[in-house]
Jmol script that loads the backbone (N, CA, C; Angstrom):
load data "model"
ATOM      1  N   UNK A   1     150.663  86.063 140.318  1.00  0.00           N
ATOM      2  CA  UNK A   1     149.618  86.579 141.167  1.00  0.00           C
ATOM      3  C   UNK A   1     149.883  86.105 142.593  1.00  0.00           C
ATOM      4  N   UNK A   2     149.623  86.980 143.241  1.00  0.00           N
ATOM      5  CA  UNK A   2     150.224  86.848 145.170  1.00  0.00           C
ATOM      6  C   UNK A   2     148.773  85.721 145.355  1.00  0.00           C
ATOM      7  N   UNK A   3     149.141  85.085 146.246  1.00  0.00           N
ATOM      8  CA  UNK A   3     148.005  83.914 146.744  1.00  0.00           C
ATOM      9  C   UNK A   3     146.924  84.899 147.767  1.00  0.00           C
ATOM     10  N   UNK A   4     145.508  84.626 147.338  1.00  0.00           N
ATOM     11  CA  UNK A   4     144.916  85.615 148.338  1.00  0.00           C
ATOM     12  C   UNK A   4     144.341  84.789 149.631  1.00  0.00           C
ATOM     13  N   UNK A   5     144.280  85.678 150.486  1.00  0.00           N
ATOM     14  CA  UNK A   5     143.863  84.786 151.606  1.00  0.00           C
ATOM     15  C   UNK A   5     142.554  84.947 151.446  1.00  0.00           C
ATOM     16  N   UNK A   6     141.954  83.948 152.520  1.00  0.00           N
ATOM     17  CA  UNK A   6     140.711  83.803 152.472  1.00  0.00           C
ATOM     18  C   UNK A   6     139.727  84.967 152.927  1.00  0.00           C
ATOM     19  N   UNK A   7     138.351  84.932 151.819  1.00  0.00           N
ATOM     20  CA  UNK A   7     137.760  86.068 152.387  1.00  0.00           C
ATOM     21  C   UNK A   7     137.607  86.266 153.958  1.00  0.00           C
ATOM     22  N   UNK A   8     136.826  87.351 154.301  1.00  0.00           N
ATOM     23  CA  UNK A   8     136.337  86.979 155.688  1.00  0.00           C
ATOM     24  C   UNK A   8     135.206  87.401 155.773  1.00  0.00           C
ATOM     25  N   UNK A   9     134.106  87.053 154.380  1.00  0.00           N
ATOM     26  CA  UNK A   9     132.777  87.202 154.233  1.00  0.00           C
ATOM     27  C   UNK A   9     132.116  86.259 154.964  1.00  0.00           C
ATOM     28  N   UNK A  10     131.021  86.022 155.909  1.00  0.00           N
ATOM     29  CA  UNK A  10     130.274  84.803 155.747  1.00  0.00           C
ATOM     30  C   UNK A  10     129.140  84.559 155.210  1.00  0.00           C
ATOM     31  N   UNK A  11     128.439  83.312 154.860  1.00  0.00           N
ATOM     32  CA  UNK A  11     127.723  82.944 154.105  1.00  0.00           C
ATOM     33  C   UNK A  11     126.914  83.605 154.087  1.00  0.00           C
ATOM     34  N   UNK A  12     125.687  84.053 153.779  1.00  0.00           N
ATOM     35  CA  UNK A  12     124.228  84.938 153.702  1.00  0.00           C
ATOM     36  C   UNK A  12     123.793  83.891 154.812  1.00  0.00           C
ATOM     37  N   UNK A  13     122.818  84.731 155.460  1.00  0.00           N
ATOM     38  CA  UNK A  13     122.213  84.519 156.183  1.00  0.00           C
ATOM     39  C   UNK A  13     120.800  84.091 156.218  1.00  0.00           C
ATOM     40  N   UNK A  14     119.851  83.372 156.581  1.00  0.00           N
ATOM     41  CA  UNK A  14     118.724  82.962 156.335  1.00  0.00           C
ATOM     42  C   UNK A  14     117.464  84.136 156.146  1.00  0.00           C
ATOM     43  N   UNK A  15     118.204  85.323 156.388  1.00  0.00           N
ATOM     44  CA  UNK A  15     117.557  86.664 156.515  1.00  0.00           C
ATOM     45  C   UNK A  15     117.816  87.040 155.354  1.00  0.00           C
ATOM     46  N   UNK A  16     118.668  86.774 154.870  1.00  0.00           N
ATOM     47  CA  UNK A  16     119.455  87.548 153.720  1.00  0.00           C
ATOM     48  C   UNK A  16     118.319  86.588 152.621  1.00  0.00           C
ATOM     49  N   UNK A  17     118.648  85.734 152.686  1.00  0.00           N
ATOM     50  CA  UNK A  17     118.206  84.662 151.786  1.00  0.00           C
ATOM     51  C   UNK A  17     116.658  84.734 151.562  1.00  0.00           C
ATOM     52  N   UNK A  18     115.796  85.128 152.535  1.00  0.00           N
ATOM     53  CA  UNK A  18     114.061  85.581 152.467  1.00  0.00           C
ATOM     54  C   UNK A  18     114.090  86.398 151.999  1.00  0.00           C
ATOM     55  N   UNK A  19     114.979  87.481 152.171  1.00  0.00           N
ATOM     56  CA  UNK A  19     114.772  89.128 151.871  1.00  0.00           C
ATOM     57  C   UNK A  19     115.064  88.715 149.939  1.00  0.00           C
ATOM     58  N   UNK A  20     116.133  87.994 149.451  1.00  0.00           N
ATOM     59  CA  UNK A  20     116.138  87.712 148.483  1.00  0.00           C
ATOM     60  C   UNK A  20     115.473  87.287 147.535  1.00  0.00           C
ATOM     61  N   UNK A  21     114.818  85.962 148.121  1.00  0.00           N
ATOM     62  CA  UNK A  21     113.597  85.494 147.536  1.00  0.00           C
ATOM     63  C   UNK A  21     112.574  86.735 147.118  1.00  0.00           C
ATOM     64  N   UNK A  22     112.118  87.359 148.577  1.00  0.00           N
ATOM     65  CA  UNK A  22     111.189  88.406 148.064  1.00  0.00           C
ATOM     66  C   UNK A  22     111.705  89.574 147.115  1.00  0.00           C
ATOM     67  N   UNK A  23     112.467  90.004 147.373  1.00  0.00           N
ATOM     68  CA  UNK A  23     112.401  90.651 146.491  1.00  0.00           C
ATOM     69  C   UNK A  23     112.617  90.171 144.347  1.00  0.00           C
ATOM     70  N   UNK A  24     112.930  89.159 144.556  1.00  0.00           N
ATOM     71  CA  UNK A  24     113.040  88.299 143.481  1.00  0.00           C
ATOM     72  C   UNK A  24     111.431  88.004 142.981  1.00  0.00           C
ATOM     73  N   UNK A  25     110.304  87.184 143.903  1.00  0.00           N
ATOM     74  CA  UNK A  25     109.390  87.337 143.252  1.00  0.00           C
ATOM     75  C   UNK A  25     108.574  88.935 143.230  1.00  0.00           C
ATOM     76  N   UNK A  26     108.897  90.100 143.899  1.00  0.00           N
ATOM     77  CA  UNK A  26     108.388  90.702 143.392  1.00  0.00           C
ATOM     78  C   UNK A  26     109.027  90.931 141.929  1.00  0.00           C
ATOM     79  N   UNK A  27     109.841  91.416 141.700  1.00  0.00           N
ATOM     80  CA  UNK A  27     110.655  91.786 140.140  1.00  0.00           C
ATOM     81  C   UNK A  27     110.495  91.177 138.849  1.00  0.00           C
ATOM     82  N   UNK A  28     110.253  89.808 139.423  1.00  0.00           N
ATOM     83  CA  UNK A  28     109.115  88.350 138.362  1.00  0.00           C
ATOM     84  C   UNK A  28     107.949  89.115 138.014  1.00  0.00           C
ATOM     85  N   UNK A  29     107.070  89.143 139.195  1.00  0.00           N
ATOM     86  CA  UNK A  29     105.740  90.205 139.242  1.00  0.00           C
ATOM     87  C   UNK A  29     105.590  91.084 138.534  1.00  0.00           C
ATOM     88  N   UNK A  30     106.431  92.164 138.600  1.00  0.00           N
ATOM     89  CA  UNK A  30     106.776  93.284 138.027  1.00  0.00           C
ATOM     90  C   UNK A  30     106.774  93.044 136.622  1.00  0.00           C
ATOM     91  N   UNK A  31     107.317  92.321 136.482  1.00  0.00           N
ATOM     92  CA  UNK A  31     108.223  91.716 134.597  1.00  0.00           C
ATOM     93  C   UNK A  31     106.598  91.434 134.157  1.00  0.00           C
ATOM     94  N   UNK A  32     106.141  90.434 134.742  1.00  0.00           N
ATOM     95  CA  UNK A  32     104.742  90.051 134.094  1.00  0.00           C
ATOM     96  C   UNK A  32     103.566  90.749 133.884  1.00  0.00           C
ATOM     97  N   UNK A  33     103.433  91.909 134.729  1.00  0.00           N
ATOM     98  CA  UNK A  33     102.828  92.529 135.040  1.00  0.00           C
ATOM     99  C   UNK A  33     102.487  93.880 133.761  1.00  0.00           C
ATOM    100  N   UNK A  34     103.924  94.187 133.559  1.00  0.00           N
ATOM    101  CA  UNK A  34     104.275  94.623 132.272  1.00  0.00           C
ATOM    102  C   UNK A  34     104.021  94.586 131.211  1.00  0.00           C
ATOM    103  N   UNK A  35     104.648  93.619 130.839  1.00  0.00           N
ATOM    104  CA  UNK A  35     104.285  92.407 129.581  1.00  0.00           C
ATOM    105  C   UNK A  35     102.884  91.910 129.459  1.00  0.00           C
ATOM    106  N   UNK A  36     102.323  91.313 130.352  1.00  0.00           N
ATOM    107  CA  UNK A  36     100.805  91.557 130.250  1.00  0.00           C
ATOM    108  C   UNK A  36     100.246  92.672 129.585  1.00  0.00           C
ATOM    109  N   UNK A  37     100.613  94.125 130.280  1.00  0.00           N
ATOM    110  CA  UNK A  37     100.287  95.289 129.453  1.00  0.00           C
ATOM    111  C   UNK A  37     100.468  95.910 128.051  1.00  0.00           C
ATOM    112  N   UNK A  38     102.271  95.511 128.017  1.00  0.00           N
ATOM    113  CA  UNK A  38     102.382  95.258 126.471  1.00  0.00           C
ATOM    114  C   UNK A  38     101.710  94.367 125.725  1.00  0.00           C
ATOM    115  N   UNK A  39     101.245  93.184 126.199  1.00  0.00           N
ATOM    116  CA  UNK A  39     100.504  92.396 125.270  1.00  0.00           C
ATOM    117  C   UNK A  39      99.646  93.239 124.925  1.00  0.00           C
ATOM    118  N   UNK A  40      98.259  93.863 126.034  1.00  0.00           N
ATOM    119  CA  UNK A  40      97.318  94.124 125.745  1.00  0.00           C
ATOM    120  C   UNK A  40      97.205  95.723 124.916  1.00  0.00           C
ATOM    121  N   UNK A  41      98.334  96.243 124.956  1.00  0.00           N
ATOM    122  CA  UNK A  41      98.639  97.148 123.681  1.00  0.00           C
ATOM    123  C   UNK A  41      98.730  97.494 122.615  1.00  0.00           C
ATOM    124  N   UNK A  42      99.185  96.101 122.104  1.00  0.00           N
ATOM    125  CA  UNK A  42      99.712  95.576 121.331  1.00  0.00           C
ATOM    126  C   UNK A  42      98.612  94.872 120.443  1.00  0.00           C
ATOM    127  N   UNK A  43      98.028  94.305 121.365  1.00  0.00           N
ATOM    128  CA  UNK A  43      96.745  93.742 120.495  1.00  0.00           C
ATOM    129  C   UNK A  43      95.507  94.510 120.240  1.00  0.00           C
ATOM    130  N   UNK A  44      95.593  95.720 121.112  1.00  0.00           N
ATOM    131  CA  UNK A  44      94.655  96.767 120.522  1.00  0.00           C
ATOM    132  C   UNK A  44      94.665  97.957 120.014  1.00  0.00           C
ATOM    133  N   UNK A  45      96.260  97.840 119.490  1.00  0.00           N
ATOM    134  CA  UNK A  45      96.759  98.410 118.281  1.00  0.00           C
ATOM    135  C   UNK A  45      96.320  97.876 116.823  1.00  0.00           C
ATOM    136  N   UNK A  46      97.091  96.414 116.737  1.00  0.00           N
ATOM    137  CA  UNK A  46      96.363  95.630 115.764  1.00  0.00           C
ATOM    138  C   UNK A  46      95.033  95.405 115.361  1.00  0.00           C
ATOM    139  N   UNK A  47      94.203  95.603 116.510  1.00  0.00           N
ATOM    140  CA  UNK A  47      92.411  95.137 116.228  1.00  0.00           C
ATOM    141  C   UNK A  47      92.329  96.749 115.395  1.00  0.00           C
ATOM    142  N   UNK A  48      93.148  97.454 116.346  1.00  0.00           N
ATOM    143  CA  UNK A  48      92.354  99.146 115.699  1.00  0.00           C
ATOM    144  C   UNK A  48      93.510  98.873 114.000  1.00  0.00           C
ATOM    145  N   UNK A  49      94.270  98.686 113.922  1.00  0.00           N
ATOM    146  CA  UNK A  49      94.846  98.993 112.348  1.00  0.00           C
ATOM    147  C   UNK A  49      93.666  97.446 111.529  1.00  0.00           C
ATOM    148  N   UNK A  50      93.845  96.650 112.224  1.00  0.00           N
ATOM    149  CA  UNK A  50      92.897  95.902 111.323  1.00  0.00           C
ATOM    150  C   UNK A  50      91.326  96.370 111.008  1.00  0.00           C
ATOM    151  N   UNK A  51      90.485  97.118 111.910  1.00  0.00           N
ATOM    152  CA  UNK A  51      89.285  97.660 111.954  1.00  0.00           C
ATOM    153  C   UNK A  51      89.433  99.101 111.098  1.00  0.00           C
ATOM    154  N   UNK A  52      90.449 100.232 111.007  1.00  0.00           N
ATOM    155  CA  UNK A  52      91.240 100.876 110.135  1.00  0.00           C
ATOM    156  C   UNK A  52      90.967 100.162 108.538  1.00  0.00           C
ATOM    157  N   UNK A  53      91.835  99.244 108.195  1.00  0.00           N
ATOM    158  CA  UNK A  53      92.057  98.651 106.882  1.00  0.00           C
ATOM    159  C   UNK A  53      90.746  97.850 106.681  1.00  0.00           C
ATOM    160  N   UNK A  54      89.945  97.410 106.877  1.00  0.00           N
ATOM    161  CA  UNK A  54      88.693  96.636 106.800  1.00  0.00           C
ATOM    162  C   UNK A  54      87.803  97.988 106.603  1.00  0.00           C
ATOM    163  N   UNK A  55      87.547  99.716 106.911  1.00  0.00           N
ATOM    164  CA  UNK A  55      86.822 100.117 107.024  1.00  0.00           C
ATOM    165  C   UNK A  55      87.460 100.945 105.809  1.00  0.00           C
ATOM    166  N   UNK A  56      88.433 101.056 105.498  1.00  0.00           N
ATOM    167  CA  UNK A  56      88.911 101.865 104.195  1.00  0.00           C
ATOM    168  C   UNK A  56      88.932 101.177 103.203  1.00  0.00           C
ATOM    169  N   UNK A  57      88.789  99.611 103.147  1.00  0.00           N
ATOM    170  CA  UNK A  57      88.872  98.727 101.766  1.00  0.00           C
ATOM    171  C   UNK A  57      87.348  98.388 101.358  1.00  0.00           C
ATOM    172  N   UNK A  58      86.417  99.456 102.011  1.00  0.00           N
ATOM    173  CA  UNK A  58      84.960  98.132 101.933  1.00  0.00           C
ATOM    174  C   UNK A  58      84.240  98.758 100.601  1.00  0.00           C
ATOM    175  N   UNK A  59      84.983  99.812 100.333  1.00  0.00           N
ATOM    176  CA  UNK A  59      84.266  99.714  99.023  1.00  0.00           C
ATOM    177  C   UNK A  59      85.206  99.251  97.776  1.00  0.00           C
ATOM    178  N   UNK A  60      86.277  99.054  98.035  1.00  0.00           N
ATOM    179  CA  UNK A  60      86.721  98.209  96.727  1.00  0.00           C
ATOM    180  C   UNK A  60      86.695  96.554  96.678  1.00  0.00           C
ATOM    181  N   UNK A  61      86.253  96.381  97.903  1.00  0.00           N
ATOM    182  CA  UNK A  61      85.323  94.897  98.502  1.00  0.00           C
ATOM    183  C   UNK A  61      84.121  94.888  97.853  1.00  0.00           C
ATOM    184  N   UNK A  62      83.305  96.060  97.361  1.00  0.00           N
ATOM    185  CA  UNK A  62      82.201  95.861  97.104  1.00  0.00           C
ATOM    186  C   UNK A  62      82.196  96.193  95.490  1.00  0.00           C
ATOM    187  N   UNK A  63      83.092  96.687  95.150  1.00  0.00           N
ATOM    188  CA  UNK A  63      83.589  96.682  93.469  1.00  0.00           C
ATOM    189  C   UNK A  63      84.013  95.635  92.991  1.00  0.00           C
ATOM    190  N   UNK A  64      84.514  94.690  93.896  1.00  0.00           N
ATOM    191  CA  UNK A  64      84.870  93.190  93.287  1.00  0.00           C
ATOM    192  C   UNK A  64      83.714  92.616  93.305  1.00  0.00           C
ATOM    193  N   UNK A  65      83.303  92.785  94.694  1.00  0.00           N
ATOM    194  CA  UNK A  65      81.926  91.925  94.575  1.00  0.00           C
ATOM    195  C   UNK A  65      80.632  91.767  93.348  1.00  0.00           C
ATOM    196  N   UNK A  66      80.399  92.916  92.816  1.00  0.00           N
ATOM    197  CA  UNK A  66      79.925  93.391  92.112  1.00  0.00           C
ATOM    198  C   UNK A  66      80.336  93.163  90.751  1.00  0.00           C
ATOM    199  N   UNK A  67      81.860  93.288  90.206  1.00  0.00           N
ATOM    200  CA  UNK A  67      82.318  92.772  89.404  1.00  0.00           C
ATOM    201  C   UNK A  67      82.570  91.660  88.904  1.00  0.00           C
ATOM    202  N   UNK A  68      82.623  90.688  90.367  1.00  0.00           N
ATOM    203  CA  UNK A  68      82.483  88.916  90.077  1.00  0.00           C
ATOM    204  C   UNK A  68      80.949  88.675  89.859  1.00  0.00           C
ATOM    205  N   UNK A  69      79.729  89.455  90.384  1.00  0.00           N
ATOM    206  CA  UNK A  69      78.917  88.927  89.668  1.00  0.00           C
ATOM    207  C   UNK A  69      78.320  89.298  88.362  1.00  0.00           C
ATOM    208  N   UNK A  70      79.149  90.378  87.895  1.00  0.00           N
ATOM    209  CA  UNK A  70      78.627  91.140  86.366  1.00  0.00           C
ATOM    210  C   UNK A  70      79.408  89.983  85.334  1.00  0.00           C
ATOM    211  N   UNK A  71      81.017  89.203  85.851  1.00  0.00           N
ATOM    212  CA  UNK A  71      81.212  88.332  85.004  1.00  0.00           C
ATOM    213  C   UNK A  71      80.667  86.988  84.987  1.00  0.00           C
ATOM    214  N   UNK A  72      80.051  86.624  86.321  1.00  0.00           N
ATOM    215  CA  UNK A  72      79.367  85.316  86.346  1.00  0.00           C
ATOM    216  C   UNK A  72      77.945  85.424  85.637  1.00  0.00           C
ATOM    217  N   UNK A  73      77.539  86.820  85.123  1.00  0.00           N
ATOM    218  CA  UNK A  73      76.157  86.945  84.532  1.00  0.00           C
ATOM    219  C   UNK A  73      77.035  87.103  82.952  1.00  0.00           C
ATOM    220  N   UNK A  74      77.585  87.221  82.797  1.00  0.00           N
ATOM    221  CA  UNK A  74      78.952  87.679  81.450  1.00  0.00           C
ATOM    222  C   UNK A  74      78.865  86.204  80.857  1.00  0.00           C
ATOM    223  N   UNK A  75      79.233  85.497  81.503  1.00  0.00           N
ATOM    224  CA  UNK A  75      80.178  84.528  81.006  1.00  0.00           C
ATOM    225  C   UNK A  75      81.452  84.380  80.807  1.00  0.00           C
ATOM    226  N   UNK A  76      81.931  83.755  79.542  1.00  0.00           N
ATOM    227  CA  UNK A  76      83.453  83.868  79.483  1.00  0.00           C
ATOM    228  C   UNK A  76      83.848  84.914  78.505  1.00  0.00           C
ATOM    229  N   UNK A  77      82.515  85.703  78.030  1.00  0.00           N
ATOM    230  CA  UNK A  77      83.000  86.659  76.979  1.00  0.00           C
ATOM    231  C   UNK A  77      83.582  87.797  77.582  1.00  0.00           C
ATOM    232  N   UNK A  78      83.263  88.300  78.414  1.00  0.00           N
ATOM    233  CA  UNK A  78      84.706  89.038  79.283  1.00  0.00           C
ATOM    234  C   UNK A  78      85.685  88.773  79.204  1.00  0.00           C
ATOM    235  N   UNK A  79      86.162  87.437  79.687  1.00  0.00           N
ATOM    236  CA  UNK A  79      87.422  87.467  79.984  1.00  0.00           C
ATOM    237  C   UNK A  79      88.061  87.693  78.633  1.00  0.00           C
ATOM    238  N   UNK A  80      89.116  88.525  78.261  1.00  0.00           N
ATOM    239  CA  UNK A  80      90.158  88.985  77.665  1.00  0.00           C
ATOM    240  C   UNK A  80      91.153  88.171  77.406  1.00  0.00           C
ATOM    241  N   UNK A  81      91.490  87.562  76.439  1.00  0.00           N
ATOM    242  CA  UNK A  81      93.136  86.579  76.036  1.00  0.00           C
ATOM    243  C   UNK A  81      92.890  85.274  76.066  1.00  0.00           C
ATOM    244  N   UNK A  82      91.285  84.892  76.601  1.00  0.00           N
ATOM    245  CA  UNK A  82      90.985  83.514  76.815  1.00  0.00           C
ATOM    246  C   UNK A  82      90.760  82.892  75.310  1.00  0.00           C
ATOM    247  N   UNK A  83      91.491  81.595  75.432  1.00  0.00           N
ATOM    248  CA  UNK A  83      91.163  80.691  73.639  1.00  0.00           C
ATOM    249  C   UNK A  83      90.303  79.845  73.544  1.00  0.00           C
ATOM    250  N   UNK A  84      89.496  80.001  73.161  1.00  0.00           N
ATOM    251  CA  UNK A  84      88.446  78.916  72.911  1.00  0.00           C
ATOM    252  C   UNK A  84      88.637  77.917  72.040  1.00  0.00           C
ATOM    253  N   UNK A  85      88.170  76.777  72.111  1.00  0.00           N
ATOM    254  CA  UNK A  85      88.605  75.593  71.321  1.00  0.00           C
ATOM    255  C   UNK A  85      88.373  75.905  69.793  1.00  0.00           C
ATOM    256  N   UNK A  86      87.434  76.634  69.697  1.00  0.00           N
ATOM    257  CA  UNK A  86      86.734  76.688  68.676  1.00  0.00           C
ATOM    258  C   UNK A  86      87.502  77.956  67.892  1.00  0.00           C
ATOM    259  N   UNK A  87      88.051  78.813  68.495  1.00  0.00           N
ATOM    260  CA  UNK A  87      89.242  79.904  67.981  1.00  0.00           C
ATOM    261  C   UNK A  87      90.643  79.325  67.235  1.00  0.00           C
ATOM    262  N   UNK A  88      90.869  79.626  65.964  1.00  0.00           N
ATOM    263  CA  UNK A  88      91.984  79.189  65.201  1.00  0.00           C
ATOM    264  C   UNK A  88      93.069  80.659  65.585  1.00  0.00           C
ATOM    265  N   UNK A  89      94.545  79.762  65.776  1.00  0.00           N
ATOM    266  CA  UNK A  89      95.571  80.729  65.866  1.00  0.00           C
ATOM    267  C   UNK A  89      96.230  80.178  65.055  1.00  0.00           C
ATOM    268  N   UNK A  90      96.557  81.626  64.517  1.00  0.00           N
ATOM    269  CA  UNK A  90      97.331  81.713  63.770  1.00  0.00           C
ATOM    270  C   UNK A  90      98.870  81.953  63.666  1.00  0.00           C
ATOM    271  N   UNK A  91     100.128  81.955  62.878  1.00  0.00           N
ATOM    272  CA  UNK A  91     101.351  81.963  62.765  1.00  0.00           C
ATOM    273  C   UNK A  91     101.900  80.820  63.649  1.00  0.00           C
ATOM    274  N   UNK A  92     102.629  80.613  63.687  1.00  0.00           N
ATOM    275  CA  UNK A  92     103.787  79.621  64.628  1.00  0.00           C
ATOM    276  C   UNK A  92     104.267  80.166  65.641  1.00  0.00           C
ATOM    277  N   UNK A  93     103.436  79.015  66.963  1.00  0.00           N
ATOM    278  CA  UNK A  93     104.498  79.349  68.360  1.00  0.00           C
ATOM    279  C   UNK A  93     105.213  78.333  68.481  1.00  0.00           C
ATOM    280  N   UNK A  94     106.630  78.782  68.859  1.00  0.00           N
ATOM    281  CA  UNK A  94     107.806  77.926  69.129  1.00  0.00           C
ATOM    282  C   UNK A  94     108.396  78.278  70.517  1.00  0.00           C
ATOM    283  N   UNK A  95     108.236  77.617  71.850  1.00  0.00           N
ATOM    284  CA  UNK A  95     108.576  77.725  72.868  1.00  0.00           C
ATOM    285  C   UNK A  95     107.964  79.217  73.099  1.00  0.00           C
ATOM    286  N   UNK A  96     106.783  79.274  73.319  1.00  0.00           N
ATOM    287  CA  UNK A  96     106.468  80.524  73.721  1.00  0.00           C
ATOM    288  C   UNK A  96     106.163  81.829  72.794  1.00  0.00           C
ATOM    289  N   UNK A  97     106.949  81.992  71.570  1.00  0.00           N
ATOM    290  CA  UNK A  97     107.301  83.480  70.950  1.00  0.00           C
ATOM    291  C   UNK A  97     106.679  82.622  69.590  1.00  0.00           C
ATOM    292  N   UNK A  98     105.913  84.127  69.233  1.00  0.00           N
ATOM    293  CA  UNK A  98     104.867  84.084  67.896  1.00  0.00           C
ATOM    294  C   UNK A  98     106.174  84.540  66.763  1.00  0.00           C
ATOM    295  N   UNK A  99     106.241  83.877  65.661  1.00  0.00           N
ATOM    296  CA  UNK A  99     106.671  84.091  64.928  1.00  0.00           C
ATOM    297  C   UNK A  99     105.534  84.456  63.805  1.00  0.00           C
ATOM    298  N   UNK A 100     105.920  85.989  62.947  1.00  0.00           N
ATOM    299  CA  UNK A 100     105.298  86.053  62.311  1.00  0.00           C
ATOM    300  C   UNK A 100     105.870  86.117  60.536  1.00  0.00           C
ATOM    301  N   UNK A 101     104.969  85.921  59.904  1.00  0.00           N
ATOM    302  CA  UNK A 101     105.463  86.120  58.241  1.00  0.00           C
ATOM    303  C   UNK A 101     105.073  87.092  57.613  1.00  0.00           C
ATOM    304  N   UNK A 102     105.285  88.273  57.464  1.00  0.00           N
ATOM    305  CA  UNK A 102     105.545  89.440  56.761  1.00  0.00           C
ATOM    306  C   UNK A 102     105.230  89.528  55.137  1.00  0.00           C
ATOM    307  N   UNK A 103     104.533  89.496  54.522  1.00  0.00           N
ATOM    308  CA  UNK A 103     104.987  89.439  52.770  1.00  0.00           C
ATOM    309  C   UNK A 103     105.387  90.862  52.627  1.00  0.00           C
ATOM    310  N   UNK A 104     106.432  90.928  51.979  1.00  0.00           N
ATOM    311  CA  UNK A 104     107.052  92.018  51.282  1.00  0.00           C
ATOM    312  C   UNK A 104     106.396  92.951  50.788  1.00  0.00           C
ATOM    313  N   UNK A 105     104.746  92.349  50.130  1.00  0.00           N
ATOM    314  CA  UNK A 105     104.189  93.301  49.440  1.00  0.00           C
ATOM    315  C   UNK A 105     103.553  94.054  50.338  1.00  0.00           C
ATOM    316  N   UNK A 106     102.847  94.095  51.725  1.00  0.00           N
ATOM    317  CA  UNK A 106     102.526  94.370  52.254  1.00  0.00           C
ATOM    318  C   UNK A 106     103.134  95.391  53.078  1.00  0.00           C
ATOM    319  N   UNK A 107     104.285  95.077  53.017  1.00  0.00           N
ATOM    320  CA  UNK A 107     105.550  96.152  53.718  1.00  0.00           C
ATOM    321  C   UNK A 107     105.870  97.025  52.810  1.00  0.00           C
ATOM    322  N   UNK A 108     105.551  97.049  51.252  1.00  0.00           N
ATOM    323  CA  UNK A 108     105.791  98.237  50.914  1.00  0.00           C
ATOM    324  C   UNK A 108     104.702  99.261  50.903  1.00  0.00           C
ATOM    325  N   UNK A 109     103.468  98.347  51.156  1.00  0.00           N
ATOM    326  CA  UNK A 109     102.273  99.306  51.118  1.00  0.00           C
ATOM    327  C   UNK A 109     101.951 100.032  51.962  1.00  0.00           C
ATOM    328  N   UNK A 110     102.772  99.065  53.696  1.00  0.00           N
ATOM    329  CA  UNK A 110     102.810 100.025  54.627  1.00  0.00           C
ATOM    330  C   UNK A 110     103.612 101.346  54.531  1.00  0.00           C
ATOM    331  N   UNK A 111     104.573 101.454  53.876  1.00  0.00           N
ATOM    332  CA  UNK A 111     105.532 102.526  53.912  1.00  0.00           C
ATOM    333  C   UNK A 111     104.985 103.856  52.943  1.00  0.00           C
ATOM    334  N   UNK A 112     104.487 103.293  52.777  1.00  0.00           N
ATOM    335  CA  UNK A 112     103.242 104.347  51.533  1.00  0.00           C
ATOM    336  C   UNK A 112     102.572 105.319  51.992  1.00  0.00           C
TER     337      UNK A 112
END
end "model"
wireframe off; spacefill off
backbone 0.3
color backbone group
């Protein structure tokens, strides 16, 4: 590469250098100014999809509601699969899985 000589720019000028600044904080300005707006878009997008989903769920809000207190007037005889102490099970569980016993005679009567 040939050696270059020296520019023959000179430094910016103190004119140069204000004009810079300003226009620098305006473009800051600008940026924030923006973004501020996107925020506030943004968040009243969300209030409206959240006010949306809160106004389309309120009646299956009010089917639970309603349903937690038909089982708290219930008791536990609702609930479905629940064992009571007092309930005998039957066949053998071994890690989980019911094993059952079949009698033969019974299997031919099913096939009948």
């Amino acid at each position: 590469m040939k050696h270059l000589p020296p520019t023959a720019t000179k430094p910016p000028g103190l004119l140069r250098k204000i004009a810079a600044l300003i226009v620098t904080a305006a473009l800051v300005a600008l940026v924030l100014m923006f973004s501020a707006v996107l925020f506030a878009i943004i968040l009243i997008a969300g209030t409206a999809a959240f006010a949306y989903l809160w106004w389309k769920t309120r009646e299956l809000r009010k089917q639970m509601r309603s349903f937690r207190a038909h089982d708290e007037m219930m008791g536990d005889e609702m609930m479905g699969g629940v064992v009571r102490e007092e309930e005998m099970i039957k066949g053998k569980v071994i890690e989980g899985e019911v094993i059952r016993v079949v009698d033969p005679m019974d299997k031919n009567r099913d096939e009948k």
